[in-house]
VOMI-111782 format. One record per atom (N, C-alpha, C): chain; residue in one letter; residue number from 1; atom name; x, y, z. Coordinates in steps of 0.1 Angstrom, whole numbers, plus 2048, in hexadecimal, padded with zeros to 3 digits. Layout:
BEGIN
+-------+------+------+------+-----+-----+-----+
| chain | resn | resi | name |   x |   y |   z |
+-------+------+------+------+-----+-----+-----+
|     A |    A |  NUM |   CA |   X |   Y |   Z |
...
+-------+------+------+------+-----+-----+-----+
***
This chain:
BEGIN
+-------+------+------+------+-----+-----+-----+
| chain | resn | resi | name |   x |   y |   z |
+-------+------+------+------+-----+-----+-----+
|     A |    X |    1 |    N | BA9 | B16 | 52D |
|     A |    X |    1 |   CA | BAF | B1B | 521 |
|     A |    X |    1 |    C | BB7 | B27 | 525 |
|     A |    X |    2 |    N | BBE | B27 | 521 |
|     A |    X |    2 |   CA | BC9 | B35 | 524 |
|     A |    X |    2 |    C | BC8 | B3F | 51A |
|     A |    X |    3 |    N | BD4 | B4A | 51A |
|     A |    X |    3 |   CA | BCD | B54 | 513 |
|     A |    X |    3 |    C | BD4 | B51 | 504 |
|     A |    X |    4 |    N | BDD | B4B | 506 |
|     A |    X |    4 |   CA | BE8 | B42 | 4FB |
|     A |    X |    4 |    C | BE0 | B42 | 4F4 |
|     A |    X |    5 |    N | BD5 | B33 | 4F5 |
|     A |    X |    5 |   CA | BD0 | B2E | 4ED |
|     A |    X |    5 |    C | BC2 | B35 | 4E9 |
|     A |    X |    6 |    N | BBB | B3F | 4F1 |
|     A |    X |    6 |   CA | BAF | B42 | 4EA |
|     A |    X |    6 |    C | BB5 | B50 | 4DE |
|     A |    X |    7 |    N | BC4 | B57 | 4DF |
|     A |    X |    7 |   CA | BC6 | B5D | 4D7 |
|     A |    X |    7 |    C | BCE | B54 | 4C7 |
|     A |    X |    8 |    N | BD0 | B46 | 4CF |
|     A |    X |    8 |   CA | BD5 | B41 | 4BE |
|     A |    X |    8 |    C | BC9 | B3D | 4B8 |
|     A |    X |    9 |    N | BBB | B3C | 4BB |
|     A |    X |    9 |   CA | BB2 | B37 | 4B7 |
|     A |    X |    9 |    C | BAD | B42 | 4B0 |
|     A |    X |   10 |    N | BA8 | B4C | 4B7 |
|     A |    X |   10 |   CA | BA6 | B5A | 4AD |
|     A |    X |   10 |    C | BB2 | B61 | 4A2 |
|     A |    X |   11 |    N | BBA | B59 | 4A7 |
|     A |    X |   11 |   CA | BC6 | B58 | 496 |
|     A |    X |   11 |    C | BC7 | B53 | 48E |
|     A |    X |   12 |    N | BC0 | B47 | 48E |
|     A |    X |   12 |   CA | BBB | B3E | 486 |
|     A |    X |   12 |    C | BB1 | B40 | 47F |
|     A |    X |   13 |    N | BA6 | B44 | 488 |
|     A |    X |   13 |   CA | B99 | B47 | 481 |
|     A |    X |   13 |    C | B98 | B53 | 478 |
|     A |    X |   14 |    N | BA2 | B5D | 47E |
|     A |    X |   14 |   CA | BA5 | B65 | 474 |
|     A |    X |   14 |    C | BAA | B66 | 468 |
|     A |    X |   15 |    N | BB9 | B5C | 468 |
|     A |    X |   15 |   CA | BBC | B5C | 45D |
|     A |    X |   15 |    C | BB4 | B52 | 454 |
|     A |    X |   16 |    N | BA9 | B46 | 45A |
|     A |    X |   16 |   CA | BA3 | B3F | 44D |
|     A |    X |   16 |    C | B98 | B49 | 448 |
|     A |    X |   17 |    N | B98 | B54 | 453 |
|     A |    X |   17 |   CA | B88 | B59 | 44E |
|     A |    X |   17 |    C | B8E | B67 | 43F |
|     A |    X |   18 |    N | B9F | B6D | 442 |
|     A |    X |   18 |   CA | BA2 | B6F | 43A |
|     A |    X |   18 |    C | BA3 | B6C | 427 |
|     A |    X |   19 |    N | BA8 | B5C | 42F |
|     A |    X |   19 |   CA | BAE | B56 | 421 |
|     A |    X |   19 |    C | B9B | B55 | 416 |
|     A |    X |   20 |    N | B94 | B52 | 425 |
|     A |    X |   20 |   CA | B86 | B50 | 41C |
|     A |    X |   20 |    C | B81 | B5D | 412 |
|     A |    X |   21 |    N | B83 | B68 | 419 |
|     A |    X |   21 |   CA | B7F | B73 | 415 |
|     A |    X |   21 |    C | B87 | B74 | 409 |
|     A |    X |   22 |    N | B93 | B74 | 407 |
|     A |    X |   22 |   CA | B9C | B7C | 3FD |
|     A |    X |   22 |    C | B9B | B6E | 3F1 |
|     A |    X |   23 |    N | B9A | B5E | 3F3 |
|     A |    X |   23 |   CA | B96 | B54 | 3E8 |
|     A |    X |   23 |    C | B88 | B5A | 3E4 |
|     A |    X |   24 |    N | B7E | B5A | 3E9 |
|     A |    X |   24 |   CA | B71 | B5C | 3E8 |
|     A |    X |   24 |    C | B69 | B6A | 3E5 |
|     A |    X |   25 |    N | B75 | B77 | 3E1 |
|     A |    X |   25 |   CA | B6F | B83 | 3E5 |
|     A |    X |   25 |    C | B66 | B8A | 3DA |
|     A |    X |   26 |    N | B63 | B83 | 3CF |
|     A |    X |   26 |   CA | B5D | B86 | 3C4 |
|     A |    X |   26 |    C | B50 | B7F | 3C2 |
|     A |    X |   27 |    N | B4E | B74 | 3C8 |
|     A |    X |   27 |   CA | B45 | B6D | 3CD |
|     A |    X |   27 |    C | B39 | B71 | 3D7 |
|     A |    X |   28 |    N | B42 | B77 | 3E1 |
|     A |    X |   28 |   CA | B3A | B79 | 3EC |
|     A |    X |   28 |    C | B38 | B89 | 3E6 |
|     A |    X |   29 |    N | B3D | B90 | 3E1 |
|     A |    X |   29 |   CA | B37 | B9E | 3DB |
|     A |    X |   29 |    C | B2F | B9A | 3D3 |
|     A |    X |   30 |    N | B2B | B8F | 3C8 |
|     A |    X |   30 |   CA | B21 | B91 | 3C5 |
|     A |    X |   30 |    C | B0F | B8A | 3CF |
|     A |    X |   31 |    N | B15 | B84 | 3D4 |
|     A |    X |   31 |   CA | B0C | B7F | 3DF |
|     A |    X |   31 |    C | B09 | B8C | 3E5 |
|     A |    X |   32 |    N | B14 | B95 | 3E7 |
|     A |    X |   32 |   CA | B0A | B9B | 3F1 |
|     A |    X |   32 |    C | B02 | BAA | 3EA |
|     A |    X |   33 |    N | B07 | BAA | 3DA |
|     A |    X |   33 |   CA | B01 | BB3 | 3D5 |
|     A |    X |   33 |    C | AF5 | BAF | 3D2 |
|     A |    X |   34 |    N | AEF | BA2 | 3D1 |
|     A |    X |   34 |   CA | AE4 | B9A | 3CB |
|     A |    X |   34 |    C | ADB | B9A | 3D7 |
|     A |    X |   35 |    N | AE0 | B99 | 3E4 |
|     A |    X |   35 |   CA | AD8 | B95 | 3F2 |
|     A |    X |   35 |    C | AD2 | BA3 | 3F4 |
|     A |    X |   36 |    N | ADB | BAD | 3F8 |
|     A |    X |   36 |   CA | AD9 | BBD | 3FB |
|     A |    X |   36 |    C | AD6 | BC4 | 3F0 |
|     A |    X |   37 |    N | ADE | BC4 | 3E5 |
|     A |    X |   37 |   CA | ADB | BCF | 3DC |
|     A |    X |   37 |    C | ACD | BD2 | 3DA |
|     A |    X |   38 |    N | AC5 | BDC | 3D1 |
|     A |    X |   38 |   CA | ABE | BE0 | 3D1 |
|     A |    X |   38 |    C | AB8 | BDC | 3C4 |
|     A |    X |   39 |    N | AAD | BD9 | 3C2 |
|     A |    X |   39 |   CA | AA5 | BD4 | 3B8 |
|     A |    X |   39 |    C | AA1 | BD8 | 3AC |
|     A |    X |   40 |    N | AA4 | BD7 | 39E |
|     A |    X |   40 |   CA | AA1 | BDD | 391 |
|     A |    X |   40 |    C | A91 | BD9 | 38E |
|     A |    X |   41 |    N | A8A | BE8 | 391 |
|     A |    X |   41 |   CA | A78 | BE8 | 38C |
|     A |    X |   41 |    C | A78 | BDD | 382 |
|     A |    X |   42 |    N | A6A | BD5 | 37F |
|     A |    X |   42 |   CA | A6B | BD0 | 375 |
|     A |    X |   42 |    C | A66 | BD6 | 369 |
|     A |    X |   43 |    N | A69 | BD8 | 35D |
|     A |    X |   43 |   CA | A63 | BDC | 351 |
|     A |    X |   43 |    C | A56 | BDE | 34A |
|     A |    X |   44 |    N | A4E | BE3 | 347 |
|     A |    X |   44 |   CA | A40 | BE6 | 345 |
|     A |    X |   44 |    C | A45 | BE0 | 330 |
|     A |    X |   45 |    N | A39 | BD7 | 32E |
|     A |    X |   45 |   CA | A3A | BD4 | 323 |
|     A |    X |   45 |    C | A37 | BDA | 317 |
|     A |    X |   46 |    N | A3B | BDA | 30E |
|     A |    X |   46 |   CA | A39 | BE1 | 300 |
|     A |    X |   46 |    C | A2C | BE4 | 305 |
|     A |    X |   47 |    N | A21 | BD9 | 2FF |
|     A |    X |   47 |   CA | A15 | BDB | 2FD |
|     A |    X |   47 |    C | A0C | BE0 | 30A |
|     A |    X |   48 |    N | A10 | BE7 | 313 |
|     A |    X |   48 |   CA | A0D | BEC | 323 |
|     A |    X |   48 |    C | A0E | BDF | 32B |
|     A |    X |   49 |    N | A09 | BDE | 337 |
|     A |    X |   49 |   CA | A06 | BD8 | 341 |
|     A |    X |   49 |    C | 9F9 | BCC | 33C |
|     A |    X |   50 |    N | 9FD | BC1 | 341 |
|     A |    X |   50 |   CA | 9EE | BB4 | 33B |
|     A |    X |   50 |    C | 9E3 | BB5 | 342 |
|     A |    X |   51 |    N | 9DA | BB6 | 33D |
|     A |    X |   51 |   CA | 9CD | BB7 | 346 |
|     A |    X |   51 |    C | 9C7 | BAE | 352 |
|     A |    X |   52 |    N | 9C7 | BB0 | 359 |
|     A |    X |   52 |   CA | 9C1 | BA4 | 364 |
|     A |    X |   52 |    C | 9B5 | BA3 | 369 |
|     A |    X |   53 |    N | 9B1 | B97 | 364 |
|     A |    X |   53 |   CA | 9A3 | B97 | 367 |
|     A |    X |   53 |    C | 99F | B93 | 378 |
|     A |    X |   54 |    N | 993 | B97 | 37C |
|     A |    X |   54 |   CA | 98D | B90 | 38C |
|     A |    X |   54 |    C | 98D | B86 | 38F |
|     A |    X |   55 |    N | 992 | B83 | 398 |
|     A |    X |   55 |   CA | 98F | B75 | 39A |
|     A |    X |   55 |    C | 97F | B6C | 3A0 |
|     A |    X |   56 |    N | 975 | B77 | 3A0 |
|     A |    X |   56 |   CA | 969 | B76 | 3A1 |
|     A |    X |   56 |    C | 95E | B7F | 399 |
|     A |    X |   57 |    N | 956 | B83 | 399 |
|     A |    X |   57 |   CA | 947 | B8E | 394 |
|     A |    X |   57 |    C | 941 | B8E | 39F |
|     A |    X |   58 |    N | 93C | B9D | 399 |
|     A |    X |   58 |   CA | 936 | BA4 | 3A4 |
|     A |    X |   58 |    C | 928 | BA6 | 39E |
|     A |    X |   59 |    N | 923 | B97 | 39E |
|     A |    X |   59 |   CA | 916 | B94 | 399 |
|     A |    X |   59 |    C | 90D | B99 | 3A2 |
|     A |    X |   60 |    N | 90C | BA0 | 3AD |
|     A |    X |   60 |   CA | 900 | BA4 | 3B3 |
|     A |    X |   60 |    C | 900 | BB3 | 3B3 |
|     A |    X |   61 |    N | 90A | BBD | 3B1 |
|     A |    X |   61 |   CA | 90C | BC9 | 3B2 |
|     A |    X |   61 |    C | 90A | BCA | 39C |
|     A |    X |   62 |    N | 90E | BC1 | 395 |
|     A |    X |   62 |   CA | 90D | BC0 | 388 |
|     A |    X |   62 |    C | 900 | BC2 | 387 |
|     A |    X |   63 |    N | 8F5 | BBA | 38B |
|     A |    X |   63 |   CA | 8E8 | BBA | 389 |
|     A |    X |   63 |    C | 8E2 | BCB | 38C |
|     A |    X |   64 |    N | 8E5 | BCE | 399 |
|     A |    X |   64 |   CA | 8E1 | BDC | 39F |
|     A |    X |   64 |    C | 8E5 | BE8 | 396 |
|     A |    X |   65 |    N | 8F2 | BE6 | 396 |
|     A |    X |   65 |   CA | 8F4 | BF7 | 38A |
|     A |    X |   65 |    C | 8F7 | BEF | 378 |
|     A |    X |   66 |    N | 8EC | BE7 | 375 |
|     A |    X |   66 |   CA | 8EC | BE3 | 368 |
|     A |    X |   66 |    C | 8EA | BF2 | 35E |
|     A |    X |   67 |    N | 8E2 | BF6 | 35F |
|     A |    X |   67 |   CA | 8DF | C02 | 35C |
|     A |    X |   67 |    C | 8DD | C0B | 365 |
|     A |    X |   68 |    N | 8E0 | C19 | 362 |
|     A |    X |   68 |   CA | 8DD | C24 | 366 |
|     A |    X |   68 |    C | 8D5 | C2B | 364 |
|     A |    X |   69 |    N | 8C7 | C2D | 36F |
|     A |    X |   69 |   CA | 8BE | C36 | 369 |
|     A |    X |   69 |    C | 8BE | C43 | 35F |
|     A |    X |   70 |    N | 8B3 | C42 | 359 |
|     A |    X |   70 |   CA | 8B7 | C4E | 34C |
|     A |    X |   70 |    C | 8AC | C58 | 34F |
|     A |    X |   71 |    N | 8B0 | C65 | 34A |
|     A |    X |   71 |   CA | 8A2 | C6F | 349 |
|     A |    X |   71 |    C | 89C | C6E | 33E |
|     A |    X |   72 |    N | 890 | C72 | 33C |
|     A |    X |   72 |   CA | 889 | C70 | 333 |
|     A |    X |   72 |    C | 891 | C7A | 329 |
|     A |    X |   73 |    N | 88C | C77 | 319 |
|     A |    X |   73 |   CA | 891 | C85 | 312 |
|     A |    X |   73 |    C | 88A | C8D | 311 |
|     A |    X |   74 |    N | 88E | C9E | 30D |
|     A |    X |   74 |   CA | 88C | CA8 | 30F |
|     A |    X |   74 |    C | 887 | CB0 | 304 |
|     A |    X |   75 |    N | 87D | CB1 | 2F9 |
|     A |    X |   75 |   CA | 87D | CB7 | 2EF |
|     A |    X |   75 |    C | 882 | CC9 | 2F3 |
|     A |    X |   76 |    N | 887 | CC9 | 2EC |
|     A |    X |   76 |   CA | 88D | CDB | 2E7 |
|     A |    X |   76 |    C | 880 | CE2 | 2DC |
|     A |    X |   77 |    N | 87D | CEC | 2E8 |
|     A |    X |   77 |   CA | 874 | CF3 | 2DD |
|     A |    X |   77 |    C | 876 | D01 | 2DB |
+-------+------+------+------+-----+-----+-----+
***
């Protein structure tokens, strides 16, 4: 290949990669504001946040601190 032809080839690819850009350039800005841009938090609902329950119990630690030992009471005299 000579130098002819590897510089009409990069003239080519240039000008279709032009025509692509300047047809398509509203397109591809939003593609690339959607790909890159930066992410809007999502919104906390009126009524707070929904509760989420476990996806198991902690039926053996449940049993253990069922209650908390108490002191006896104290009369005041």
């Amino acid at each position: 290949m000579s130098l002819m032809n590897i510089s009409l080839f990069l003239l080519a690819l240039g000008l279709w990669a032009s025509i692509y850009i300047v047809r398509f350039k509203e397109e591809l800005t939003k593609w690339f504001v959607n790909r890159f841009g930066r992410d809007k938090p999502p919104e906390i609902p009126e009524g707070g946040p929904p509760k989420v329950t476990l996806p198991f119990r902690y039926t053996a630690a449940s049993s253990i601190f069922a209650t908390p030992p108490q002191e006896p009471n104290k009369k005041e005299e």
